[in-house]
C-alpha positions as CSV (number, residue, x, y, z in Angstrom):
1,X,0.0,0.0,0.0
2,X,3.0,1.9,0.4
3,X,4.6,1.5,-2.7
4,X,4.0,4.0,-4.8
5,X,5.2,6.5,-2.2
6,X,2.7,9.2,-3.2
7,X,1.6,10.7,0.2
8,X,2.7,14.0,1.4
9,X,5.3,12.6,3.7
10,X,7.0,11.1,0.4
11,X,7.9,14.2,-1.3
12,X,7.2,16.9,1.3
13,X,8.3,15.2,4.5
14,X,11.6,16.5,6.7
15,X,13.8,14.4,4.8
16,X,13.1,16.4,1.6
17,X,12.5,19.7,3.3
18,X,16.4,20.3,3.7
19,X,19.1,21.0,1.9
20,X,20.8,18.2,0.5
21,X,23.6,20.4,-1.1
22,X,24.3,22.4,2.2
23,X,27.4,21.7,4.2
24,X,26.5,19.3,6.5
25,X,25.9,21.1,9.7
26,X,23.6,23.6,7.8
27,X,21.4,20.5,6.6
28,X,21.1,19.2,10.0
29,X,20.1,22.3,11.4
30,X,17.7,22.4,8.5
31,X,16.1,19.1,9.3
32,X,15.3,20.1,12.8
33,X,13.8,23.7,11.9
34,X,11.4,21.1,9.5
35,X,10.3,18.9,12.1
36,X,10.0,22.2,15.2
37,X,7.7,23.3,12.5
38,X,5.7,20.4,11.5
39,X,4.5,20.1,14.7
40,X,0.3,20.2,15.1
41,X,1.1,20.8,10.9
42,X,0.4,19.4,7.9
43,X,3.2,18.3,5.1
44,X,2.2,20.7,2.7
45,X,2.0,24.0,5.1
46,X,5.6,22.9,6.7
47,X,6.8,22.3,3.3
48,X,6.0,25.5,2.2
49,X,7.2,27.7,5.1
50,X,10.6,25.7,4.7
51,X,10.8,26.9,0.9
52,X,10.3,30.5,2.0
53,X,12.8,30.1,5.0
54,X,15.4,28.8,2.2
55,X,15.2,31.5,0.1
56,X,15.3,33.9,3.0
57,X,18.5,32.1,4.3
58,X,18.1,29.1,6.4
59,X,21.4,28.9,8.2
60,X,21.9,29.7,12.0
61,X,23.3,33.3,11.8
62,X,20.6,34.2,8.9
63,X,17.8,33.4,11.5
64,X,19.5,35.3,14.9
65,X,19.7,37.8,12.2
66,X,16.2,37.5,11.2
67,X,13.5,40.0,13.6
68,X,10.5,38.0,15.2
69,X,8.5,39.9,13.1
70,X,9.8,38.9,9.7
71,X,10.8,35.1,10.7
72,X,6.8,35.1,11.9
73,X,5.7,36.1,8.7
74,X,7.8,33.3,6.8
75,X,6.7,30.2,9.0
76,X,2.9,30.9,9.0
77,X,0.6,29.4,9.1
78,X,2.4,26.6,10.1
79,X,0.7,25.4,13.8
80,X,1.4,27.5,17.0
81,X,3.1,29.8,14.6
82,X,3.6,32.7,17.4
83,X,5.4,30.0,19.6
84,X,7.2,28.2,17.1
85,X,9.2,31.8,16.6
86,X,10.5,32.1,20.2
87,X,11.4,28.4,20.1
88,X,13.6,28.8,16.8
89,X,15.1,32.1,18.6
90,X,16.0,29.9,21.2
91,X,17.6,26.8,19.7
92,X,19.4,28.7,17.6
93,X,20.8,30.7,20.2
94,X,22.1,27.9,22.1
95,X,23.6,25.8,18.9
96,X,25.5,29.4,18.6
97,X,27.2,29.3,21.5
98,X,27.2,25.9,22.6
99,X,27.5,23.8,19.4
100,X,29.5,25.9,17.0
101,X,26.3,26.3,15.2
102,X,25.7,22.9,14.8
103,X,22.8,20.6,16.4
104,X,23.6,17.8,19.2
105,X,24.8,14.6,18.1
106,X,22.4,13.0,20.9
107,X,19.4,12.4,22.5
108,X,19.9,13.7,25.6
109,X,21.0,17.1,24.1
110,X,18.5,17.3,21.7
111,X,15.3,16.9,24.2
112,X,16.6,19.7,26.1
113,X,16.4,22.2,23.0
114,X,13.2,24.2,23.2
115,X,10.4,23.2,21.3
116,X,12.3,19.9,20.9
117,X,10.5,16.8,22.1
118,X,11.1,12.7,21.9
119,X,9.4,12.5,18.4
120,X,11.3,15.1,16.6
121,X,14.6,14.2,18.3
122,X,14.4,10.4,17.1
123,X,13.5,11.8,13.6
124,X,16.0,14.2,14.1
125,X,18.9,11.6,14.8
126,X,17.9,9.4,12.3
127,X,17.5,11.8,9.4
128,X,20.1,14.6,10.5
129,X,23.0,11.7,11.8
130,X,22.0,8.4,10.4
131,X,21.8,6.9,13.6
132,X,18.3,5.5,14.8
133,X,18.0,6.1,18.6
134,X,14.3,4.9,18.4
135,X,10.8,5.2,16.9
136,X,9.1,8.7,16.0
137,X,6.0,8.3,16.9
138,X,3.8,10.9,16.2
139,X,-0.3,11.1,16.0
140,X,-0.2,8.7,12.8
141,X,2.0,5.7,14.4
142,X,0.1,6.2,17.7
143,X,-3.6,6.0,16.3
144,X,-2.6,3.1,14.0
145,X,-0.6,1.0,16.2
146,X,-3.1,1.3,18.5
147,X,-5.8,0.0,15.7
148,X,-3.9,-2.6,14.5
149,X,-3.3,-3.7,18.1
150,X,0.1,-4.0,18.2
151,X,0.3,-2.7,21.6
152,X,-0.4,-5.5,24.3
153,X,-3.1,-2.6,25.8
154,X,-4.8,0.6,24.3
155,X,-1.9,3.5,25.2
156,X,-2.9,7.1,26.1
157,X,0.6,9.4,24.6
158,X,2.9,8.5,22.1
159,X,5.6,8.5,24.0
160,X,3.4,5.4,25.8
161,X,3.1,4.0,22.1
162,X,7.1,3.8,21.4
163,X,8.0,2.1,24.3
164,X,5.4,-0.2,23.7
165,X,6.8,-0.9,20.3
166,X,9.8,-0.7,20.6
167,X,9.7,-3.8,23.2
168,X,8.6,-6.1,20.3
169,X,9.9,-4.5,16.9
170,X,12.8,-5.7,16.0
171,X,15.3,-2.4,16.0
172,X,16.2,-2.7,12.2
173,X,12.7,-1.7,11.0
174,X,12.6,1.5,13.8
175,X,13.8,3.6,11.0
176,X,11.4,3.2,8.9
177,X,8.1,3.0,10.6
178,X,7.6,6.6,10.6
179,X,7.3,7.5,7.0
180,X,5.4,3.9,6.2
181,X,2.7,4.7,9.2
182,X,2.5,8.5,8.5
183,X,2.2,7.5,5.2
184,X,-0.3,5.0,5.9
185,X,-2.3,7.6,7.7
186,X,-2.7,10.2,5.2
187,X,-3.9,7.9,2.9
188,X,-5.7,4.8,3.8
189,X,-6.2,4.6,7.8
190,X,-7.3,8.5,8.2
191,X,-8.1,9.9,11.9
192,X,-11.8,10.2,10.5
193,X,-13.6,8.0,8.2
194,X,-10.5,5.6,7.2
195,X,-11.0,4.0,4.5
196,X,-10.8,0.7,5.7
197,X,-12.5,-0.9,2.3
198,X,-9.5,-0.6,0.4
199,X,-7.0,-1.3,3.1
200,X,-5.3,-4.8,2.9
201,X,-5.7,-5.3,6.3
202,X,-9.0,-5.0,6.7
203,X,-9.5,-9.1,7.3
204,X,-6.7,-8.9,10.3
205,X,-7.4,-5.4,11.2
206,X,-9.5,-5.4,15.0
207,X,-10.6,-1.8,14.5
208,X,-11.8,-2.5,10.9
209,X,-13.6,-6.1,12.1
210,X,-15.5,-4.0,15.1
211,X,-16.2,-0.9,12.6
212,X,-18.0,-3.4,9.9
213,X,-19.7,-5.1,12.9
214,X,-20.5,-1.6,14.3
215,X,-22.1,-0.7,11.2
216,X,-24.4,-4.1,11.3
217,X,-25.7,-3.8,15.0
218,X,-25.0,-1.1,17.7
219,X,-21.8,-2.4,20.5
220,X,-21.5,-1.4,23.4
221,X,-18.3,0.8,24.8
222,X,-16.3,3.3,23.5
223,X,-16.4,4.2,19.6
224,X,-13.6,3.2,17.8
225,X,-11.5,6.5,16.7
């Protein structure tokens, strides 16, 4: 279902928001403005304000150069737009004077950048250093792996979901679950409405088998998301 790689993630995702030609501390630090923005954001609105950020100047000192004002205008509408400006100010800051403009090489470091969280920083070590500290989980992996029931019990954060899979998945697919769920999500297993008919796992999916019996006879409990 995956194959074709035509959902927004495939050609619009963090991966192809950076840089590719950019000395390689400027791509990193490129990699993790994409994924502080695409937070609470679609592909296509993250993508964009990344574009306009490029040809502004997307390099540490051409944003501590840039006023709030001005670096507001070129990241809306992206989510939380107003905050998202204050925590690029301050990340960027701090890989200024503590990383020679460069972004930390580990976890650890990375969760304590503002605006940085356990999602991003995962993505952020796999992408920016090729090193895959552990699943990024975000809304897509969490409502799917929840559906598909591959966590032993229904988990409440995705934070909850990654330590759950991470206990079973074997570590050499962490990398790429992201993109394959996120993926996944935009087109066939949506938040609302999925579109479970055309989904190839419909005959092992639980969540699909309890919305086709839903649809036949009312259950009780909770509604399935």
């Amino acid at each position: 279902m995956r194959r074709e790689k035509g959902a927004p993630v495939d050609v619009m995702g963090a991966e192809k928001c950076c840089d590719r030609t950019a000395p390689p501390e400027v791509m990193r630090y490129q990699v993790l403005l994409s994924l502080m923005l695409s937070s609470q954001t679609k592909d296509q609105v993250t993508s964009a304000a990344m574009s306009r950020l490029k040809e502004h100047g997307l390099t540490v000192d051409s944003i501590l150069n840039t006023d709030d004002a001005i670096l507001g205008s070129l990241i809306y509408p992206v989510g939380f737009w107003k905050s998202k400006v204050k925590y690029i100010k301050q990340t960027t800051e701090i890989l200024k004077q503590q990383y020679s403009s460069d972004i930390p090489d580990n976890l650890a470091d990375l969760v304590k950048l503002p605006g940085i969280g356990p999602k991003m920083a995962h993505l952020i070590m796999d992408i920016a250093w090729n090193n895959v500290s552990g699943i990024g989980v975000d809304t897509h992996v969490h409502r799917i792996s929840n559906r598909l029931r591959w966590v032993p019990k229904e988990t409440k954060t995705p934070e909850e979901t990654r330590i759950n899979l991470e206990n079973w998945l074997p570590r050499e697919l962490w990398s790429e679950m992201n993109w394959l769920l996120v993926g996944f999500g935009q087109q066939i297993c949506l938040p609302v409405s999925p579109r479970c008919a055309a989904c190839l796992n419909k005959d092992v999916c639980p969540a699909a088998r309890l919305s086709k019996d839903h649809r036949k006879r009312p259950l009780p409990g909770p509604a399935v998301e």
